[in-house]
C-alpha positions in Angstrom: 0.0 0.0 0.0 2.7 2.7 0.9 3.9 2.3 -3.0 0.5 3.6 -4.6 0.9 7.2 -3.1 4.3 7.4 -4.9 2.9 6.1 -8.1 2.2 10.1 -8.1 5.5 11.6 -6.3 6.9 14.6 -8.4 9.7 12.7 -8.7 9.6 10.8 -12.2 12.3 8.3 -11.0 10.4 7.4 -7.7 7.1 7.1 -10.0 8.7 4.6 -12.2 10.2 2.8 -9.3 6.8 2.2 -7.9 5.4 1.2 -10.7 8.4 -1.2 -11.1 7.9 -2.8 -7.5 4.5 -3.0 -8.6 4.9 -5.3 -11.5 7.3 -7.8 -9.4 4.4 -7.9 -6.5 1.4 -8.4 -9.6 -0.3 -5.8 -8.5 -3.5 -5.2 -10.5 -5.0 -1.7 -10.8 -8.7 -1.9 -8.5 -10.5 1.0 -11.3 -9.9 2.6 -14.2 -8.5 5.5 -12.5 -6.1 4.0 -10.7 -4.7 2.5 -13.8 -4.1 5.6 -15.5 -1.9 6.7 -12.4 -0.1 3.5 -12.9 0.3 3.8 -16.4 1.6 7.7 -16.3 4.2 6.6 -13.7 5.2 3.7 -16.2 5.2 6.5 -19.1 3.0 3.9 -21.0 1.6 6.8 -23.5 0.2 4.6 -25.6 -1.8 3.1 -22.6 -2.9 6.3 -21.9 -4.3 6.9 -24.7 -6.1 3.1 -24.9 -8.0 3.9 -21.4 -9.3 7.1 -22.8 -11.6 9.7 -20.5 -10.1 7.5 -17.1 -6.2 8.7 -18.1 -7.3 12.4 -18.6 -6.9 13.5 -14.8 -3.2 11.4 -14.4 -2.1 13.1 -18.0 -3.3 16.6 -15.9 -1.2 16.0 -13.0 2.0 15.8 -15.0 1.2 18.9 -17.3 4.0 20.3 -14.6 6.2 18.0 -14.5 10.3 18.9 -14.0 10.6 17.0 -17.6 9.6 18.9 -20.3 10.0 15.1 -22.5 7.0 14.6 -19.4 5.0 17.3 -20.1 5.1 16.8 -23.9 3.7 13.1 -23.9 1.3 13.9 -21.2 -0.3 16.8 -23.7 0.4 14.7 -26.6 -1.9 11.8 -25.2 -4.7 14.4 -24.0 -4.9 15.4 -27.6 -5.1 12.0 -28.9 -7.8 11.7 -26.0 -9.4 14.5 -27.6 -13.2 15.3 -26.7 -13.0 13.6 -23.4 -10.6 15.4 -22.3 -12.1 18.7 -22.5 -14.6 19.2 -19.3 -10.9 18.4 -17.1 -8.8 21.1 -19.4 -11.3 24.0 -19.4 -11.6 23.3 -15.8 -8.1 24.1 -15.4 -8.2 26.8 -18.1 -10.4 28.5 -15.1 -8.3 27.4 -12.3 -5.9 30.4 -11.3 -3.7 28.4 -9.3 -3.1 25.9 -11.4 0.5 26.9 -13.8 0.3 25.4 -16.9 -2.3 27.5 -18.2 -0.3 27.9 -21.2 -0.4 24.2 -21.8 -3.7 24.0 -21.5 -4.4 26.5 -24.2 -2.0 24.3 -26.5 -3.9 21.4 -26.0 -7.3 22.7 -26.4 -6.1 24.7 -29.5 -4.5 21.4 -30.7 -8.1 19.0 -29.6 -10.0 21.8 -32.1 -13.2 21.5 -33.2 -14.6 19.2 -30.2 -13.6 21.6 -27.7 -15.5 25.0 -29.8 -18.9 24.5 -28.1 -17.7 24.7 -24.4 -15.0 27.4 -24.9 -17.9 29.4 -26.9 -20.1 28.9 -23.7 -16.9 29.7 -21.3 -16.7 33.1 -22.9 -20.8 34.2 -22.3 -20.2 33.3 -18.6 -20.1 36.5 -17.2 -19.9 34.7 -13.8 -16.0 33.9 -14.6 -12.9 36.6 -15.1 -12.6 38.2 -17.7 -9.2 36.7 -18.2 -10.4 32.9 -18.2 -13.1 34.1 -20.6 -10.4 35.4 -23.2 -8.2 32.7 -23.4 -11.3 30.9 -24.5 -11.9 33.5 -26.9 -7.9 33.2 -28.1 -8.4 29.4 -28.6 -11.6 29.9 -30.3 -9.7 32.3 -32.4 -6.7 29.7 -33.7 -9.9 27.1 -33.8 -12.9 28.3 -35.7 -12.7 32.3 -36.2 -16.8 32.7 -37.0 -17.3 31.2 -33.3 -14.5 33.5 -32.1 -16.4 36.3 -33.5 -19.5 35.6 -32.1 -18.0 34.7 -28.7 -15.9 38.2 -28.6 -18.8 40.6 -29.3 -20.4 40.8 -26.7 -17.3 40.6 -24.8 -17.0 44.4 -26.2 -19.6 45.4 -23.2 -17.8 43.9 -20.6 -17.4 45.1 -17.3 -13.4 44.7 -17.1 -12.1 47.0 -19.4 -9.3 45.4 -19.9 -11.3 42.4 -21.5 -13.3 44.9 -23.3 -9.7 45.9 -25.0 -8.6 42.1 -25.8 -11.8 41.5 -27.1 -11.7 44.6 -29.9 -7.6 43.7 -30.5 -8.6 40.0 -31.3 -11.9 41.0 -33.4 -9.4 43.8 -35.2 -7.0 41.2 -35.7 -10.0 38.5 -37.4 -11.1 41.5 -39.6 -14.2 42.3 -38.2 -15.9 45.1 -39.5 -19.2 46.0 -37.0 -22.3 45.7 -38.5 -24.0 48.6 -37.7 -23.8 51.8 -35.3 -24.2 50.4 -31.7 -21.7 47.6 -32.6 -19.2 50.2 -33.9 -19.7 52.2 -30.9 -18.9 49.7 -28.4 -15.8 48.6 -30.4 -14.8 52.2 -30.3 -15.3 52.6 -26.6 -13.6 49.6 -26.2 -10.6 50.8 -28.0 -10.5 53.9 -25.9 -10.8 55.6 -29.9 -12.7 58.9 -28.1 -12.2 60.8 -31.5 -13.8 58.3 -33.3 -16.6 58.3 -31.2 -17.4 62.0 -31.4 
């Protein structure tokens, strides 16, 4: 029992050692879950990528790791995971303590179109930062730039007007043009364009 909890240890060589001690005492994973920690620790990708949806929170947990050859397999299986893997990332996309953030908005970028219709539903919530909401906006942006567009609008209204400016640089950026008055009033309050408002 005392070499499960070191099947996650942030150490990668006391991982695999515990995994190794493992296989000489044929142990047998109880769940699913349990098996995906076993299998990260072992650095059996592929294996990873077999269990599916179980392997996404193990894959999560090494997104940090000290070894960046780690962290790359870990975020190459979640893309190969794809869909399932979503719910977990955008939950760490809104995490602010967790600090791969940036990895996170690889993956997703890289998982595409299965990941559009909860990152366009992430940027409505006005119950979340501003911040969380335009990363989503920036991965819809590399994704699927018509969703992008319609998920940055009304982001030009915002409270925060520092996601009010984002959200007019990335529409400027995807060639918006507004489609009528009020729109191209809110852009231009957005940019802090005064003259052009007058």
């Amino acid at each position: 029992d005392a070499l499960i909890p070191a099947l996650t240890d942030r150490n990668r060589e006391v991982r695999s050692l515990a995994a190794s001690a493992l296989d000489r005492l044929g142990w047998v994973a109880p769940h699913a879950e349990a098996q995906a920690v076993y299998l990260v620790a072992k650095e059996d990708w592929t294996a990873c990528i077999e269990l599916g949806a179980p392997a996404v929170d193990a894959l999560i947990s090494v997104l940090n790791d000290a070894d960046f050859h780690i962290q790359g397999a870990a975020s190459d299986a979640l893309v190969h995971i794809g869909s399932p893997a979503v719910d977990a990332l955008i939950n760490k996309l809104r995490d602010k303590n967790f600090k791969e953030q940036g990895e996170v908005r690889n993956i997703l970028t890289r998982i595409g179109t299965p990941a559009v219709g909860q990152l366009s539903a992430l940027t409505q919530n006005k119950n979340i930062k501003s911040s969380t909401r335009q990363a989503a906006a920036d991965i819809l942006k590399q994704v699927d730039a018509a969703r992008a567009v319609d998920a940055l609008i009304p982001m030009l209204t915002d409270q925060d007007g520092w996601g009010r400016k984002r959200a007019a640089e990335a529409l400027e950026q995807l060639g918006w043009v507004a489609p009528d008055v009020e729109a191209r009033a809110a852009y231009l309050v957005a940019q802090k364009d005064w003259t052009a408002c007058i």
